[in-house]
N, C-alpha and C positions, 0 to 999 in steps of 0.2 A: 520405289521400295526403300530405296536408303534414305529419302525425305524423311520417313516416316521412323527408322529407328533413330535417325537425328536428335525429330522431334520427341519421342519415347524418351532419350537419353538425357533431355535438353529440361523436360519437367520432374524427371525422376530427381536429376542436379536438381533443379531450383526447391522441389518438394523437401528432400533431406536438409539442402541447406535454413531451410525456414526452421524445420521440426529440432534441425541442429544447434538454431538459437534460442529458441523456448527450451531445450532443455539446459541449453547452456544457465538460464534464471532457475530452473530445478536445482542443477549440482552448486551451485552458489549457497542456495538455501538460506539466506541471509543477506544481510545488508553490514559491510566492511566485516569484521569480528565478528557479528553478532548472529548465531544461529539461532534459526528460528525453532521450537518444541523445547530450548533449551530452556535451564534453571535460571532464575536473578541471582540467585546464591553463586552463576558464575562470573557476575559482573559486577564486584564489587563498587565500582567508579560511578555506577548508576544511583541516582539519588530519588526520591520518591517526591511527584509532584500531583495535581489534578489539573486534570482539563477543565476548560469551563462547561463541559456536558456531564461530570463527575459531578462538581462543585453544584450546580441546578438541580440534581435528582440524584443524590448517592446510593438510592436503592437503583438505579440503571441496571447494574448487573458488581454486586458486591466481590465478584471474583475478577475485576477488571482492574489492576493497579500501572499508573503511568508513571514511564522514569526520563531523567535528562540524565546525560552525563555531566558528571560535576565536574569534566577537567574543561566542559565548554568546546568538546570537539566539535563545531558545527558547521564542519566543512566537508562537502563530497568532491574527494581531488582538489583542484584548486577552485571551486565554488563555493562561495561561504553562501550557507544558507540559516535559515532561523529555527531557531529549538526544534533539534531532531527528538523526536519524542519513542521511546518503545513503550508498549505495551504489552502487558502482560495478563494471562488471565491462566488461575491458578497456580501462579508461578512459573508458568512457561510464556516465552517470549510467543508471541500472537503476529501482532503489526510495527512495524517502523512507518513514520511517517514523518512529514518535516512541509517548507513554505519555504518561498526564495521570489525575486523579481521576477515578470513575465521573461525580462531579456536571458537571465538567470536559465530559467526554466525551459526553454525554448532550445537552449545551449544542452542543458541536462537531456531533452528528449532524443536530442540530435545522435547524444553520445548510445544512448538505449537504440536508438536505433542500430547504432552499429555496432553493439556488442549484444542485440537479439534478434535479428531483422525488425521488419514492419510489425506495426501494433497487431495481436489479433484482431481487436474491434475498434471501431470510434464513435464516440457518440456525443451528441450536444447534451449539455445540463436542460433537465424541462424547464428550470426557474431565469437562467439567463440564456439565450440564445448566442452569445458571445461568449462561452462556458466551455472549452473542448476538451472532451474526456477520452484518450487513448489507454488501452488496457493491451498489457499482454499476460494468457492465462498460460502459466501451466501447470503439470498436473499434481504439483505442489505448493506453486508459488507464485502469485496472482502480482502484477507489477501495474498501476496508476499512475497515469501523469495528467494532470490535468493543466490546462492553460487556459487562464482567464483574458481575453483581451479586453476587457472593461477593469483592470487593479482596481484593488483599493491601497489606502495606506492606513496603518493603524499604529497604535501605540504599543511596545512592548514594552518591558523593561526599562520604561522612561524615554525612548528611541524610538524615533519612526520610522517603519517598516515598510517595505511596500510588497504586497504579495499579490503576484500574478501566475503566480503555479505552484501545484502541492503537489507532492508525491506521498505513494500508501505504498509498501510491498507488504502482502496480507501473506499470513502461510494458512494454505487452502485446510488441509486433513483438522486444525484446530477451528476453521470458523465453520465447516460444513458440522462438528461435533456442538456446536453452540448454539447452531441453528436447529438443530435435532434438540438439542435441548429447549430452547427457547418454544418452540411449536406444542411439547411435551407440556410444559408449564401454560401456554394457552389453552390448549386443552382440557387440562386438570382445571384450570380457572371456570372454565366455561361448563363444565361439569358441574363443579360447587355451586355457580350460578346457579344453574339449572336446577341443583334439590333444595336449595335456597329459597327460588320461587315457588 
């Protein structure tokens, strides 16, 4: 009988302390400074750039503006990584994301690991099978790392780069409202279609 409140005792421990690190990514709500739902108008330092998926298709989603910071903070603790990027859409911060070397990145998961426990999910990319994508959800704030063991290197900034892992941290309550949006907009399409024909 006492095996058994042991074992009770011993998963209730381990269940809190999981749930206790996924929220620990909730009350953060951001990434270093930067809260997520906030305004641009609170981060003066950020400067306005586009992605190359902006730059290709500007109607994407016209409420979608990217910033770097201009003072070139592009370090998480003492890992320098490559052009942290936020995003905004509507003027509220959305996504942080950013690229760094596999070794880099590997190092970075390490740390997520021990300041949220274990990933919720993992999963391979369908396009490269050397692609590993660890997610942790929650109920705010959705954390990405992904590790490539196949790098590439590319050119940035006149510099070659080598990127073997990205990080996203999305804030969930703005992309579930854009996907509600986005579906609305398919469907009003598909409609017009429709009396068109």
């Amino acid at each position: 009988m006492n095996k058994i409140y042991i074992l009770i005792i011993i998963l209730f421990i381990g269940s809190s302390s999981m749930a206790q690190s996924v929220y620990d990514l909730d009350s953060r709500n951001g990434f270093k400074h930067y809260k997520f739902g906030t305004s641009i108008k609170s981060y003066p330092n950020l400067s306005r750039t586009k992605t190359l998926l902006e730059r290709l298709n500007n109607s994407l989603d016209a409420n979608l503006a990217t910033y770097i910071d201009s003072k070139k903070d592009n370090s998480v603790g003492d890992i320098a990584v490559n052009d942290i990027q936020y995003a905004f859409v509507n003027g509220s911060l959305y996504t942080v994301s950013f690229e760094t070397s596999l070794l880099k990145a590997r190092t970075l998961y390490k740390t997520y690991v021990e300041l949220y426990g274990k990933p919720t999910s993992r999963s391979t990319s369908p396009i490269n099978e050397k692609r590993f994508i660890y997610t942790w959800k929650g109920k705010n704030v959705h954390l990405e790392v992904t590790l490539d063991e196949s790098p590439q290197t590319y050119i940035s900034g006149g510099n070659n780069k080598e990127s073997g892992g990205h990080v996203l941290y999305t804030y969930v309550p703005l992309d579930k409202k854009l996907k509600e949006l986005k579906a609305q907009s398919e469907r009003s399409s598909d409609n017009k279609l429709r009396r068109d024909l």
